[in-house]
C-alpha positions in Angstrom: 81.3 56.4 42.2 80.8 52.7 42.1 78.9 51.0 45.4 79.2 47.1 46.3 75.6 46.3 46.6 74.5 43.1 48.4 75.2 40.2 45.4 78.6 41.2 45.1 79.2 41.9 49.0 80.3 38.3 49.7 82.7 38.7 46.3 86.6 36.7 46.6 87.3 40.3 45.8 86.2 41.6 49.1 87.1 39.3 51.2 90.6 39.4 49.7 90.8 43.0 50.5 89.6 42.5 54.1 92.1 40.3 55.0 94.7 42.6 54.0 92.6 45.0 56.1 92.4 42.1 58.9 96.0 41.4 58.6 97.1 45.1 59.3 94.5 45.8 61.8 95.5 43.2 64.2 99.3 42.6 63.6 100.7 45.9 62.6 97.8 47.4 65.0 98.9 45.5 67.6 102.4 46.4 67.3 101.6 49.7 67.1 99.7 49.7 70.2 101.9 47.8 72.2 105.3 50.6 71.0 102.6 53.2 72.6 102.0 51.4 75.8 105.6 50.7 76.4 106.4 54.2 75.4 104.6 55.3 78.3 105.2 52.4 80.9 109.4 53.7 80.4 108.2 57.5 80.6 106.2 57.1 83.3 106.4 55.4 86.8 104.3 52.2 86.7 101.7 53.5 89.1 101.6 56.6 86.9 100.7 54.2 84.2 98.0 52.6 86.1 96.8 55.7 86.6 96.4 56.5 83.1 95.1 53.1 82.2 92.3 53.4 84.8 91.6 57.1 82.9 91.5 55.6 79.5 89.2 53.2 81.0 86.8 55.7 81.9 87.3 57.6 79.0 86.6 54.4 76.6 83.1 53.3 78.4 81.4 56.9 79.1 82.1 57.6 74.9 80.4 54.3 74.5 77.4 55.6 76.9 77.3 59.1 74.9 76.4 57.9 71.5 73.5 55.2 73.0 74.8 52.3 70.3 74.9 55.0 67.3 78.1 53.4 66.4 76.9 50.1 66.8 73.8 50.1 64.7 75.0 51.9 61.8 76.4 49.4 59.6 73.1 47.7 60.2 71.1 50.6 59.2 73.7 52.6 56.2 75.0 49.2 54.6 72.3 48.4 52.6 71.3 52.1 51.1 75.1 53.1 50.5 75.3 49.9 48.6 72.3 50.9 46.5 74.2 54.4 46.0 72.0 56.3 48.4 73.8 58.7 50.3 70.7 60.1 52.0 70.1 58.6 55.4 73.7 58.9 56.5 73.8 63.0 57.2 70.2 62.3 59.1 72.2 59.2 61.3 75.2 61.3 61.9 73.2 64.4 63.0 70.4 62.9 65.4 73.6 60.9 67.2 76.0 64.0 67.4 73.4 65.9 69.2 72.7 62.8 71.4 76.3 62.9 72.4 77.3 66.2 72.5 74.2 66.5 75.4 75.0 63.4 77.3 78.8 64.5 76.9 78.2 68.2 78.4 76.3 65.6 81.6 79.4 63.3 81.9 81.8 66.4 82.1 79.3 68.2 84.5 79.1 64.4 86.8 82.3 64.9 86.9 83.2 68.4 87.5 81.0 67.8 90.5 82.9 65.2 91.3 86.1 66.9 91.7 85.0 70.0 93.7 83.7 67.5 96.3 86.8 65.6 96.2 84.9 62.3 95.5 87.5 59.6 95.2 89.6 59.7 92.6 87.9 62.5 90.6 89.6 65.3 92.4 91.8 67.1 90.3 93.9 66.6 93.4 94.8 63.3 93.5 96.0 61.4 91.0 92.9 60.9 88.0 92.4 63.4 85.6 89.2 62.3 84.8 88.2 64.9 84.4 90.5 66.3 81.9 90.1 62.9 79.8 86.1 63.7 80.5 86.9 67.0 77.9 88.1 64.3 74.9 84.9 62.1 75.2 82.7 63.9 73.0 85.7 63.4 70.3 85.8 59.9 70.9 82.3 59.7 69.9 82.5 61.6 66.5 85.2 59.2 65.8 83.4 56.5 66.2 80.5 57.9 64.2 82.5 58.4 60.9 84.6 55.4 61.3 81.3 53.4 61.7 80.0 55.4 58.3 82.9 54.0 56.4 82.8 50.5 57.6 78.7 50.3 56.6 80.1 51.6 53.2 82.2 48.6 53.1 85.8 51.0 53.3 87.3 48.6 55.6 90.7 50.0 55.6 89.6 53.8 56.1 87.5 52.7 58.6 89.6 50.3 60.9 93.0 51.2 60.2 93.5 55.0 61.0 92.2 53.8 64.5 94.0 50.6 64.6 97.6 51.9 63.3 98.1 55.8 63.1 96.0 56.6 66.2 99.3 54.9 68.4 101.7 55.7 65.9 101.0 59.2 66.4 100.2 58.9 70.2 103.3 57.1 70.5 105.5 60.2 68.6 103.7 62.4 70.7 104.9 61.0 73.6 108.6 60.6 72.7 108.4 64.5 71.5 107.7 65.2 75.3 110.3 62.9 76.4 112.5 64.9 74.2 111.6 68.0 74.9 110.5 68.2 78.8 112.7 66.7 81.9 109.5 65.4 83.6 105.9 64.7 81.8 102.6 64.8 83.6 99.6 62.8 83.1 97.4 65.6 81.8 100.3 66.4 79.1 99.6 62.7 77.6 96.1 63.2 77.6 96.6 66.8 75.7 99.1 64.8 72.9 96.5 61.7 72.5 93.6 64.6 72.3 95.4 66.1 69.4 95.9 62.8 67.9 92.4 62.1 67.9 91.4 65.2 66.1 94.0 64.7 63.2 92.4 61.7 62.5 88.9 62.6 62.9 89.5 65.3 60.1 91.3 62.9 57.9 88.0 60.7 58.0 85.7 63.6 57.7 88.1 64.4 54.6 87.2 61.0 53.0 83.9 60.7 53.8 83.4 64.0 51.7 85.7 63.4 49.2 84.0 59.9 48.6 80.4 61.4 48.5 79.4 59.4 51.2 77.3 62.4 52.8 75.5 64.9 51.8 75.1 68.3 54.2 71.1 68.2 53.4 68.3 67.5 55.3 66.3 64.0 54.3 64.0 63.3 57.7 62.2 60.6 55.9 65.0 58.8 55.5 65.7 57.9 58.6 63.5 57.1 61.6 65.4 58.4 65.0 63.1 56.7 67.6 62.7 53.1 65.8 66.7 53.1 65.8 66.8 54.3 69.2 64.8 50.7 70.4 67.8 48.9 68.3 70.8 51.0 69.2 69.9 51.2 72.6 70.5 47.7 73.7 73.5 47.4 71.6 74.8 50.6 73.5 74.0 48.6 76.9 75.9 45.3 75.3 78.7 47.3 74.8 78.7 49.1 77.4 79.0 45.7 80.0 81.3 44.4 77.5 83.7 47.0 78.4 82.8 47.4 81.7 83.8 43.2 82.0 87.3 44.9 80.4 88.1 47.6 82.9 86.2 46.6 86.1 89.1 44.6 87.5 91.8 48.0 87.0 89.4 49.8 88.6 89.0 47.4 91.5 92.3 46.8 91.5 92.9 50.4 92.0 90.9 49.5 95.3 91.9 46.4 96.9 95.2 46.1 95.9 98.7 48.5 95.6 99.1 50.8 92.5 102.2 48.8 91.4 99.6 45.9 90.6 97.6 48.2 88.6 100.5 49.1 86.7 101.1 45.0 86.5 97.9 44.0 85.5 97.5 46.7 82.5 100.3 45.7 81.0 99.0 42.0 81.1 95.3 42.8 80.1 97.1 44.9 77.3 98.6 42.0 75.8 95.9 39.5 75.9 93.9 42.3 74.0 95.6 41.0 71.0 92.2 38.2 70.8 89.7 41.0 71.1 91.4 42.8 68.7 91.2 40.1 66.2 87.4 39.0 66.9 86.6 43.1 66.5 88.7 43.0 63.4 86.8 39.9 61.6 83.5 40.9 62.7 84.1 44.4 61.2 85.1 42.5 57.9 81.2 40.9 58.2 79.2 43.6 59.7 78.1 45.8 56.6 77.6 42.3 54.8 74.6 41.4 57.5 71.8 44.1 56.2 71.9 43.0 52.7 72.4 39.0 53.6 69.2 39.6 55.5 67.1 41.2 52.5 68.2 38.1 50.7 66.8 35.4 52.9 67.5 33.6 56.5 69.8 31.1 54.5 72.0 33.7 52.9 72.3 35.2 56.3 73.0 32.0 58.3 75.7 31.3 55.6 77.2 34.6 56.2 76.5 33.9 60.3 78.6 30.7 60.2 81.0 32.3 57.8 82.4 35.2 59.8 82.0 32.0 63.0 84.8 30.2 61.1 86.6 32.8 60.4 86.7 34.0 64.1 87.6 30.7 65.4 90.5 30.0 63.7 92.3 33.4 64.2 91.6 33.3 67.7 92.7 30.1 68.3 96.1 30.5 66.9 96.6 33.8 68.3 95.5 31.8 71.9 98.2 29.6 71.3 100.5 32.3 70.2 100.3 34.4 73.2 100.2 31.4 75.7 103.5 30.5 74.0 105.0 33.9 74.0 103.0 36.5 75.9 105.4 36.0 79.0 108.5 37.4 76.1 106.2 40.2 75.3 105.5 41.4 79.1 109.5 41.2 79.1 109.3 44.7 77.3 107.7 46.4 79.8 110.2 45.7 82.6 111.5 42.6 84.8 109.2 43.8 87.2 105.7 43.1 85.1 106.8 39.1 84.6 105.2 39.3 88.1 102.0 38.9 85.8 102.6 35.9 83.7 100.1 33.9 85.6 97.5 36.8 85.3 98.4 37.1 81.8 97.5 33.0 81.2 94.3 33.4 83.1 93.3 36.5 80.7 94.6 35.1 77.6 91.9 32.1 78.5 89.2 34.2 79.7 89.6 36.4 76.4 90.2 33.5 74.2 86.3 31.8 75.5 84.2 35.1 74.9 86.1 36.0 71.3 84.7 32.8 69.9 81.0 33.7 71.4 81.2 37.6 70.6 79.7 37.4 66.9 76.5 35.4 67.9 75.8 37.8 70.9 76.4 40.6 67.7 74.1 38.4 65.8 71.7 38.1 68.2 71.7 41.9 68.8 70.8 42.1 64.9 68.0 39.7 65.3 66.2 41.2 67.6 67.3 39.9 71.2 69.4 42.5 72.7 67.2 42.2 76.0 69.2 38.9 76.3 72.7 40.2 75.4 72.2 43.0 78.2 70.6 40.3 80.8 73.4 37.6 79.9 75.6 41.0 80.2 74.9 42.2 83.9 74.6 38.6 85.4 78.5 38.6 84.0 79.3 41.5 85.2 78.1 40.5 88.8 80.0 37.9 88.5 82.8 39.5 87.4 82.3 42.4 90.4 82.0 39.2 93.1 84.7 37.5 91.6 87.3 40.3 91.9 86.1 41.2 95.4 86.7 37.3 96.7 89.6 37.1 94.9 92.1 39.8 94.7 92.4 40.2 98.7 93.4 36.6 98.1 95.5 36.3 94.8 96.1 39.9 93.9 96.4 40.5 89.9 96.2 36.4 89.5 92.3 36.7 91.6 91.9 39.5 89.4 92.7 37.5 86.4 91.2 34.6 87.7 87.4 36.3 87.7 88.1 37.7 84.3 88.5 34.1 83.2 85.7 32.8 84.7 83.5 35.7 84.1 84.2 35.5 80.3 84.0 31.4 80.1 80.1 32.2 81.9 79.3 34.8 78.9 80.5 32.6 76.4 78.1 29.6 77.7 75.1 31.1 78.1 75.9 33.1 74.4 75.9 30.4 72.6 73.3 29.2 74.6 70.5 32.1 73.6 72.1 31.5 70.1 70.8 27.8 70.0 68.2 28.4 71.1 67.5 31.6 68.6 68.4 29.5 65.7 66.2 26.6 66.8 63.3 28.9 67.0 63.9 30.1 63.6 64.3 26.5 62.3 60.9 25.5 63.9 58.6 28.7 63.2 58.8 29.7 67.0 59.5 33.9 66.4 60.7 35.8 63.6 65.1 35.6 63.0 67.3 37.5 61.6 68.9 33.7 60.8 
């Protein structure tokens, strides 16, 4: 088989392709998301739906924790030796993370199991949080991530991003209406059982692929990759990440707190529809992630080309989709019930706060590639602090608007001092101060 290698990787060809890619992703993924959420929001009571939400939250961030930026890194470590047609590295990658996770996975269920026979909060079984039930599908999560990250560093956008983005709902979505169909009440632990199944259907159709496209090889190679020196990369990115969606799901789960469950319910459907700008900015940024290793082995101008590139790019999707949703978000919450326009406001506030750190989320990637993760993470927690503070001062106040509210400002604060580091970065490199990936 053919590979792209790195003078053809910024081809019309490819990037012709990867908007298709980008168009499905977000639009039809989008759609597709949204049908699932609304499925559930009508087949379940809306502090049911909360509930689930605040699972899924916890389910999303501790499979980020188990892999330790595995999925992160890859593209920047696989990109440039699958475009040279070297298979090698990937089945050395894929192993030293799966055993990293499938350890730190057996600790999260154990946390948790713990948990639950102590009847800490809202980890016993008893309640209302099957966390620890969702805690079983975390290790799955992770391989998912794994292979869809393999494809992406192989430049496969489409096999990569849009089994995730479009069939993962699709099918959870079916699923769910097959319950409806065929039970007079579904439970919580029911939806995670059908979303669990979804996840391995998927995971073999990528394994499948991966195979079938020679991609990997089952044969040992240790010189071909170096475990620890990733680690010191991978790491950081994992700890990035890991605020980043902390920042995402910090106000459901103080929500779940301070306020009523109804508000939960309220403010997931709003956060669900302003996720339409992360979406996108994940979206592009996959189309320019397996471009970054070989831009780099071609020079700092190549790769500050392909920096400001995938900068433009980002900028004017998110814009329009900010005005988009401003203009119609409140039509869109309409689905969900007259009940949720109680969060139009919220919904304003989020769209705003998710609108200032899509435009700043490919320099702090970019910064993470060159080198300065220690600042992404330190940019990260002061966020999150003030994220934290933000929620506490404010929802007693302003319920899912405070909520909103320290989103917003949160987000505007990571976005300032991102581009900030960024300047400063590039400056540096400009001037001879420190070594840049740009």
């Amino acid at each position: 088989m053919s590979h792209p290698n790195a003078s053809d990787s910024l081809s019309p060809d490819y990037f012709r392709k990867g908007s298709l890619v980008l168009f499905l992703g977000v639009f039809i993924g989008f759609a597709a998301d949204y049908g699932f959420n609304l499925t559930l929001s009508n087949a379940l009571p809306s502090h049911e739906y909360g509930d689930y939400k605040v699972a899924y939250a916890f389910a999303a961030i501790t499979s980020v924790l188990v892999l330790l930026g595995g999925d992160r890194v890859a593209p920047r470590f696989l990109s440039a030796s699958l475009s040279r047609g070297d298979n090698r590295p990937v089945w050395e990658f894929l192993r030293f993370y799966l055993l990293i996770a499938a350890g730190l996975s057996l600790a999260v269920f154990l946390c948790t199991a713990a948990g639950a026979v102590l009847h800490i909060g809202s980890t016993d079984l008893q309640d209302h949080h099957p966390l620890l039930l969702i805690s079983l599908v975390i290790p799955f999560i992770a391989i998912g991530a794994l292979l869809s990250r393999i494809l992406q560093a192989a430049k496969r956008l489409a096999l990569s991003n849009l089994p995730w983005r479009i069939a993962l709902p699709l099918l959870k979505t079916g699923l769910v209406l097959l319950l409806v169909a065929a039970l007079s009440e579904i439970h919580l632990w029911q939806v995670i059982a059908s979303a669990t199944l979804a996840v391995w259907l998927i995971i073999g159709w990528q394994w499948h692929k991966i195979r079938q496209l020679k991609l990997l090889t089952l044969q040992r190679a240790p010189q071909t990759f170096a475990g620890a020196s990733v680690l010191k990369l991978s790491v950081p990115m994992m700890l990035a990440m890991l605020i980043t969606l902390a920042l995402n799901q910090i106000d459901l789960f103080m929500l779940e707190m301070l306020a009523n469950e109804q508000d939960v319910g309220h403010f997931a459907a709003a956060a669900t529809t302003a996720h339409l700008l992360p979406v996108a900015q994940v979206t592009i940024a996959g189309l320019f992630l397996p471009l970054i290793a070989p831009a780099l082995e071609q020079g700092r101008s190549r790769a500050r080309a392909l920096f400001w590139q995938g900068q433009k790019a980002i900028a004017i999707t998110v814009l329009s989709l900010t005005l988009l949703l401003l203009l119609g978000g409140p039509w869109l919450l309409s689905f969900f019930g007259n009940d949720f326009l109680l969060a139009e406001q919220a919904l304003h506030y989020l769209v705003a706060g998710y609108a200032l750190w899509a435009l700043a989320a490919f320099a702090s990637t970019w910064l993470q590639y060159g080198g300065q993760g220690h600042v992404v993470v330190m940019i990260g927690c002061a966020t999150l602090l003030i994220d934290a503070g933000g929620n506490y001062w404010l929802i007693s106040r302003y319920g899912i608007d405070g909520a909103a509210m320290a989103t917003c400002l949160s987000m505007g604060f990571a976005a300032l001092a991102t581009w900030t580091a960024c300047y400063r970065h590039l400056h540096q490199a400009d001037t001879g101060g420190q070594p840049s990936a740009t």
